[in-house]
C-alpha positions as CSV (number, residue, x, y, z in Angstrom):
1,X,196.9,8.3,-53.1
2,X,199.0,9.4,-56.1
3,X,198.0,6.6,-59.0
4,X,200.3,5.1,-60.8
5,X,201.1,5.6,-65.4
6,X,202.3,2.6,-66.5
7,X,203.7,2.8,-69.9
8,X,204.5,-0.2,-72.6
9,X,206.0,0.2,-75.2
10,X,207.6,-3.3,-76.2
11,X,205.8,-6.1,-77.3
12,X,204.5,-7.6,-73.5
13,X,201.7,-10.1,-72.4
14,X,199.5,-8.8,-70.0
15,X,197.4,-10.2,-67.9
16,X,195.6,-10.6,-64.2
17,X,196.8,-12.9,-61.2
18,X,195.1,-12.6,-57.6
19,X,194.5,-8.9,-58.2
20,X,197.7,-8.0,-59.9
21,X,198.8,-6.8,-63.4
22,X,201.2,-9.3,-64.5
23,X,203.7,-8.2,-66.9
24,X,205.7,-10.7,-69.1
25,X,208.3,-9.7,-71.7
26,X,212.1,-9.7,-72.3
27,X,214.5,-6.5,-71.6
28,X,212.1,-5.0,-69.7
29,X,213.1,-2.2,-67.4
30,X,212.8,-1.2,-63.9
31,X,208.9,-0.3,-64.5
32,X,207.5,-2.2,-61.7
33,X,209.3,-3.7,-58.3
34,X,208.7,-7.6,-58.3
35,X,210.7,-9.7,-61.0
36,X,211.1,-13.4,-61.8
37,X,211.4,-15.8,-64.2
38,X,208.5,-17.7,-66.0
39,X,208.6,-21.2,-67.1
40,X,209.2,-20.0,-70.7
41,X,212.4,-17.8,-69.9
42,X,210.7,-14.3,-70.0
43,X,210.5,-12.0,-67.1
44,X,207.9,-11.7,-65.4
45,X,206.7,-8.8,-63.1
46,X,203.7,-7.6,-61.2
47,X,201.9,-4.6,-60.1
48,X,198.9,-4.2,-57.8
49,X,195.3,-3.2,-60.0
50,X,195.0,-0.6,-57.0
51,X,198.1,1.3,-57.9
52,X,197.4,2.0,-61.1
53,X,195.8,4.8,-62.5
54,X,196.6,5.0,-66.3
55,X,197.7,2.1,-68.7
56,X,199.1,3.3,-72.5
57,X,199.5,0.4,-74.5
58,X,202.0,1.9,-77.3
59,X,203.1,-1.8,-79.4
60,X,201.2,-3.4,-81.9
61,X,202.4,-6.9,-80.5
62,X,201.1,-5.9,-76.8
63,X,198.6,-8.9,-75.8
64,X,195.9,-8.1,-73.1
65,X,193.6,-10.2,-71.5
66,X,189.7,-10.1,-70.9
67,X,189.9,-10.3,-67.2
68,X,192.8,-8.0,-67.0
69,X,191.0,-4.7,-68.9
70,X,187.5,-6.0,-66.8
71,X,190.0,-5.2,-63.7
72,X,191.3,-2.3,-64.8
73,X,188.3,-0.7,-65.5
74,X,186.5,-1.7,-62.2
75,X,189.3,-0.2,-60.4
76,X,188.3,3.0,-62.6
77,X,192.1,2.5,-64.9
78,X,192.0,4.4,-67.9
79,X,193.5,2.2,-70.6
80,X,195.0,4.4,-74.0
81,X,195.9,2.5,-76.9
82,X,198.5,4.4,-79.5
83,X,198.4,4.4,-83.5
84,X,201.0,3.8,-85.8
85,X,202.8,6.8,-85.1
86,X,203.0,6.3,-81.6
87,X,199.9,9.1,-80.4
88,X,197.3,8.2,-78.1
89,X,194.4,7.4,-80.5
90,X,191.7,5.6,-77.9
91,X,190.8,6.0,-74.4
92,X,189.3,3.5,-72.4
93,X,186.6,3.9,-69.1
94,X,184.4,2.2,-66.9
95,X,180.8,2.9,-67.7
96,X,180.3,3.1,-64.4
97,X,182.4,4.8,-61.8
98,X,179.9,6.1,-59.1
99,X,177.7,4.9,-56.7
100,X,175.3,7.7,-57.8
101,X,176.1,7.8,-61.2
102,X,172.6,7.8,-62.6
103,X,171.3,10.7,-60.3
104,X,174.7,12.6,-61.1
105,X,173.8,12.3,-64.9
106,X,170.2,13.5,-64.6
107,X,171.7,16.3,-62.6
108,X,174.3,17.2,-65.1
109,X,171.8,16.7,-68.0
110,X,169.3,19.3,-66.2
111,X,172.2,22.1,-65.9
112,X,170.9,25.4,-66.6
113,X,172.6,27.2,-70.0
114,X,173.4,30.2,-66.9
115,X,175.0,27.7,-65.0
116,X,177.3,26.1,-68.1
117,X,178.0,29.7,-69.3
118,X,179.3,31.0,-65.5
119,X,181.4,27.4,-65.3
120,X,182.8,28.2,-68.5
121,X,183.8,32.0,-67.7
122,X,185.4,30.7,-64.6
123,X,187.2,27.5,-66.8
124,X,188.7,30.6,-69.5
125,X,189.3,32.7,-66.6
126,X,191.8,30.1,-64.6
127,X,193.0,28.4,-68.1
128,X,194.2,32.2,-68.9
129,X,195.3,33.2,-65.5
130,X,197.5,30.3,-66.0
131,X,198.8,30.6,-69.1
132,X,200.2,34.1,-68.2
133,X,201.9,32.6,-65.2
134,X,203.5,30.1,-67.9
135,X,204.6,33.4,-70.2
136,X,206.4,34.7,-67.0
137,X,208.7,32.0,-66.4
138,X,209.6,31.8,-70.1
139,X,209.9,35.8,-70.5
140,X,210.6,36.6,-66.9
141,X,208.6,39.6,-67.2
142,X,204.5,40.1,-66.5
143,X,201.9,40.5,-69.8
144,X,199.5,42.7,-68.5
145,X,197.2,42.5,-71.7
146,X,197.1,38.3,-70.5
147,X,195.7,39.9,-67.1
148,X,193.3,42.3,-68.4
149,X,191.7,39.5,-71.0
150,X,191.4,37.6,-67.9
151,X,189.7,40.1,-66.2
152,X,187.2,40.5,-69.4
153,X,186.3,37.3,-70.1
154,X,182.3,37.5,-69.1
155,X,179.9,34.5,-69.1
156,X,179.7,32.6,-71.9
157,X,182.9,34.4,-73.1
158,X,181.1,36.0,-75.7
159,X,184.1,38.1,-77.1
160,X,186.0,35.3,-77.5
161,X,188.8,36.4,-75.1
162,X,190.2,32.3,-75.2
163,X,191.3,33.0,-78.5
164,X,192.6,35.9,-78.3
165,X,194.7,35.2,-75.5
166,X,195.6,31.9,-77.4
167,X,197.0,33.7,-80.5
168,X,199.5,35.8,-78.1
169,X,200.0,33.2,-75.8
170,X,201.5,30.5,-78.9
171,X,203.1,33.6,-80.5
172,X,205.4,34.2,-77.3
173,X,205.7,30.8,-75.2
174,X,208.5,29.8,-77.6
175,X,211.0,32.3,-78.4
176,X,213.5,30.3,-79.7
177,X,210.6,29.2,-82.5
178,X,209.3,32.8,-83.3
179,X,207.1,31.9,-85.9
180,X,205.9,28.7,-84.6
181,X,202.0,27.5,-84.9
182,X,200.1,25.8,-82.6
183,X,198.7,22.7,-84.5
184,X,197.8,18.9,-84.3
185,X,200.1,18.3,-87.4
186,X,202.1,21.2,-86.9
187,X,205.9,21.0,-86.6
188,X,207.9,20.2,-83.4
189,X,207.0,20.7,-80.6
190,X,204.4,20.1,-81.1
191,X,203.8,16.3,-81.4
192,X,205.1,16.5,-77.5
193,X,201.9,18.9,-76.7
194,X,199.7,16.4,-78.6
195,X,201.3,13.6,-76.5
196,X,200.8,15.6,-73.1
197,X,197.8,16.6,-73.9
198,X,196.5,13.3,-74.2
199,X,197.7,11.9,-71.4
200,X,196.1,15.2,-69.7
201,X,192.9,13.9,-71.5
202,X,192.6,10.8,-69.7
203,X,193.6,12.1,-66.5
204,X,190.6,14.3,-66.5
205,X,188.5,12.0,-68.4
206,X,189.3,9.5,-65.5
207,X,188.4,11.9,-62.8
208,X,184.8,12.8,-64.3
209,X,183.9,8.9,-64.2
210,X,185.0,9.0,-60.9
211,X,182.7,11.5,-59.5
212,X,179.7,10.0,-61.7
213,X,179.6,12.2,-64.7
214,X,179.3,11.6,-68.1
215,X,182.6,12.8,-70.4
216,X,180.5,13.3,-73.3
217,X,178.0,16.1,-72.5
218,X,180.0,19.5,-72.1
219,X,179.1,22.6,-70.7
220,X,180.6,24.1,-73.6
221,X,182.1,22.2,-76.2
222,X,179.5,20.3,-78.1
223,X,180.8,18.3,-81.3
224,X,178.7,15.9,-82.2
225,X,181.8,13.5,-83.0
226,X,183.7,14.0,-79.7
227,X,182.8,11.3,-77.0
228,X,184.8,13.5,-74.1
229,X,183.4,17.3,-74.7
230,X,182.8,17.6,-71.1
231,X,186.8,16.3,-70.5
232,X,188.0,18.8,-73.2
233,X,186.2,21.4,-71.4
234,X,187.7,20.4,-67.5
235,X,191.4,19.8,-68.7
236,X,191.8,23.7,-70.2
237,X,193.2,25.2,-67.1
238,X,195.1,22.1,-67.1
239,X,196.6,22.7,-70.4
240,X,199.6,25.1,-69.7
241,X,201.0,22.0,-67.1
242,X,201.7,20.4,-70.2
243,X,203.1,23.3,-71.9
244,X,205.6,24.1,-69.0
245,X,206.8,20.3,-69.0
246,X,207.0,20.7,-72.7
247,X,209.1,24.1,-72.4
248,X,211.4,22.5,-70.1
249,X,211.8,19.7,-72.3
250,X,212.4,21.7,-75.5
251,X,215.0,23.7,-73.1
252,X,217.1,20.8,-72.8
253,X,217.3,20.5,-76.2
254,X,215.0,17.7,-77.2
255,X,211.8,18.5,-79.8
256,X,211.0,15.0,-81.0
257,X,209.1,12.1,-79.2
258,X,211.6,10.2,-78.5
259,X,210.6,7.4,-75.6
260,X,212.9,9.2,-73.1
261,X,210.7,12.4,-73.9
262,X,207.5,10.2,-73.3
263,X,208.7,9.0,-69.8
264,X,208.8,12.5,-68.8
265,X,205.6,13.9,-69.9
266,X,204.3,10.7,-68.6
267,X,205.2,12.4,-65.3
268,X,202.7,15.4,-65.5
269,X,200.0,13.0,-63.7
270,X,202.5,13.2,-60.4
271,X,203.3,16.6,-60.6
272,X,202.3,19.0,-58.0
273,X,199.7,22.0,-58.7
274,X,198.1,24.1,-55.9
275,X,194.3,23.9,-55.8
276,X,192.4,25.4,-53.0
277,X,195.4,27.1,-51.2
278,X,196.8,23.3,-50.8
279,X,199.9,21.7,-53.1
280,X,198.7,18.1,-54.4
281,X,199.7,16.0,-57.4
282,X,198.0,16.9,-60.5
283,X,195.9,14.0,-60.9
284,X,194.9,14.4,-57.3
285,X,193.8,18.0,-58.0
286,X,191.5,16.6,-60.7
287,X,189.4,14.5,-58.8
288,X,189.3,17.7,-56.7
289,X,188.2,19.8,-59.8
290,X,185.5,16.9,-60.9
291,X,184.2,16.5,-57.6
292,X,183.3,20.7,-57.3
293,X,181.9,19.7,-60.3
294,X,179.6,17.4,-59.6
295,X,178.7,20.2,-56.4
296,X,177.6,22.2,-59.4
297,X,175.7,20.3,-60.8
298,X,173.3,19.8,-58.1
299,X,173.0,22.9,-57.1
300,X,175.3,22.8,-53.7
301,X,177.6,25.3,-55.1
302,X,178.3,27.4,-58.5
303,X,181.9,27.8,-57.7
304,X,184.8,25.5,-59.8
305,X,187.6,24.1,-58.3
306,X,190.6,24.8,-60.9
307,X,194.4,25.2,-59.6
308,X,196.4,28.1,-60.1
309,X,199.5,28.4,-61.4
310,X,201.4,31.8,-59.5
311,X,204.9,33.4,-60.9
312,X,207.0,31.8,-57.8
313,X,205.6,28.4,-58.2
314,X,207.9,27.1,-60.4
């Protein structure tokens, strides 16, 4: 089942009640289906822990209680909190989200450096394959040098062929923006691809805790600062998802995060990717993705599960 993104971004008091998420605040919207008034006036809604799969807490007078995030994270709910400029700044996970957790970790820990380099060829492999799909429905028209980098990319990806199908990849996504850089501070858009991005972050993040590994050891990313390598690695082929939402969004003219933009990329954990010849949502297909994973990790298969963006899919 599809989880649920629940986003706040009004000054609310949350809290648990028989297994729900109880949500009180004034001039809320239709976020959630069950409504009534509190003895102080304010509205007050609910939603089941069991529906949710992603909290972002994006107010400064947001209130949440104890036993509410103990819920959440039992029910393996990723909780982001946002900075002063409204981007995702901390994630929060269950330590443990697995039955086998500890045996899944020594498994991951003993990976081989073959093994990690192979994952990572296929991870380049599918994260290019799919950003050329992305180029076609912007251009219309095939990029042949996108396919053959594809093809090259060995394991390990000693020659770098990421990058270089990065630099032609941000150089032609946005045509309207000719000489636009792809950047954390950069200029718009690209505060929407940080935001999506994010959200892509704890999606994945999410999904490794679910099938008991750890999010901070990669199989190729390795900074000694970064507690979610191994999620920065997983969400790659994930990445140009975002970027079509974020197209589409520029398209209809809109470049700033507004909170209507937010509402829509909040939507790239529903929307459907094909993985293993089947169509799913795309925070179904991670779990999918982790789980392979996992597979790899102990040895029952050496085979990724990514999804795969094709040129009549959109």
């Amino acid at each position: 089942m599809i989880k649920r993104t629940l986003y706040f971004g009004n000054p609310a008091y949350l809290s648990l009640k028989l297994g729900q998420l109880v949500i009180r605040l004034p001039g809320m919207d239709n976020l959630v289906e069950t409504d009534k008034s509190d003895k102080h006036g304010e509205i007050a809604k609910t939603v089941p822990i069991e529906d949710i799969g992603i909290v972002i807490l994006d107010n400064k007078q947001i209130t949440i209680t104890q036993g509410l995030l103990e819920f959440l994270l039992e029910n393996n709910c990723a909780v982001i909190t946002c900075d002063s400029n409204h981007l995702p700044v901390g994630l929060l996970l269950p330590l443990q989200g697995n039955t086998v957790q500890n045996e899944r970790f020594r498994q991951q820990l003993d990976a081989t450096l073959p093994l990690k380099k192979q994952l990572w060829q296929q991870t380049i492999q599918a994260k290019i394959h799919n950003q050329a799909a992305v180029l076609h429905y912007v251009t219309g028209s095939e990029h042949g040098n996108m396919n053959a980098w594809e093809n090259a990319v060995r394991s390990g990806d000693p020659e770098n062929m990421e990058a270089r199908a990065a630099a032609y990849y941000w150089k032609t996504v946005f045509p309207e923006i000719p000489e636009f850089i792809r950047g954390q501070f950069g200029d718009d858009p690209n505060s929407l691809l940080n935001y999506g991005y994010a959200i892509l972050r704890a999606i994945i993040a999410r999904s490794l805790v679910g099938s008991g590994l750890l999010p901070t050891l990669g199989i190729h990313h390795h900074n000694r600062y970064n507690a979610y390598c191994l999620a920065d690695d997983i969400m790659e082929p994930y990445r140009p998802y975002v970027d079509k939402v974020v197209i589409d969004i520029f398209q209809q003219g809109e470049s700033t995060l507004t909170k209507q933009v937010k509402i829509k990329l909040l939507s790239i954990a529903s929307m459907e990717v094909s993985i293993g010849g089947k169509r799913s949502p795309l925070m179904v297909a991670a779990s999918t993705t982790t789980a392979s994973l996992a597979k790899c990790f102990c040895g029952e298969t050496r085979k990724i599960a990514y999804p795969k963006m094709t040129y009549g899919s959109f």
